[in-house]
C-alpha positions in Angstrom: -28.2 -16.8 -7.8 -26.7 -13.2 -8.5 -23.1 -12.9 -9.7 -22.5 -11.1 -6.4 -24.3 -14.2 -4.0 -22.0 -17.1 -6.1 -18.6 -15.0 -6.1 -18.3 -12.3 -3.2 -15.6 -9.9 -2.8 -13.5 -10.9 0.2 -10.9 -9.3 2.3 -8.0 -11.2 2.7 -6.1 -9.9 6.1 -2.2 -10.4 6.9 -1.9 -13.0 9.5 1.4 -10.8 10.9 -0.8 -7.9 12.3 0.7 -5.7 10.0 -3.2 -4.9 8.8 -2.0 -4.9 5.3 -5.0 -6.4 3.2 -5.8 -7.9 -0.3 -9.4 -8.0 -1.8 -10.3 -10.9 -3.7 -13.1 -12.8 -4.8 -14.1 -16.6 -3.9 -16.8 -19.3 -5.1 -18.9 -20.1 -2.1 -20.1 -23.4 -3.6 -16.8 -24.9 -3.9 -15.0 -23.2 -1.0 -17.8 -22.5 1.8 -14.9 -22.1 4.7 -12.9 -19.3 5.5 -10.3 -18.8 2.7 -6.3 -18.6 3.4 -4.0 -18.1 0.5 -0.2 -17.2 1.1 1.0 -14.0 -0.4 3.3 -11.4 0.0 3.2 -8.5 2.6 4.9 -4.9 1.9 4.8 -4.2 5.2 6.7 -7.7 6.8 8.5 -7.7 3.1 8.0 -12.1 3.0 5.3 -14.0 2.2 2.6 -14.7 4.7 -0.6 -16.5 5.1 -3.7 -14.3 4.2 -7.1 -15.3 6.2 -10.4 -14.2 5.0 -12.0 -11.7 7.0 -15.6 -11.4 7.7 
């Protein structure tokens, strides 16, 4: 597999609907489902969940 197969750049989308964004990249092998990481959001200024976007 290709470096960009294993480890794809993902956008990470604020669950608020501020459309504030954070690109990041995951491993498919040990995280196949849709990732959601809580981080911080300018725009809402707290922290927030961030889903995965497809």
């Amino acid at each position: 597999m290709a470096r960009n197969e294993l480890r794809p750049v993902v956008k990470l989308r604020s669950t608020a609907g501020t459309g504030y964004t954070y690109a990041t990249r995951k491993n498919r092998r040990s995280d196949p489902e849709r990732m959601v990481l809580r981080k911080y959001d300018p725009v809402a200024r707290r922290h927030i969940a961030f889903r995965e976007e497809r």
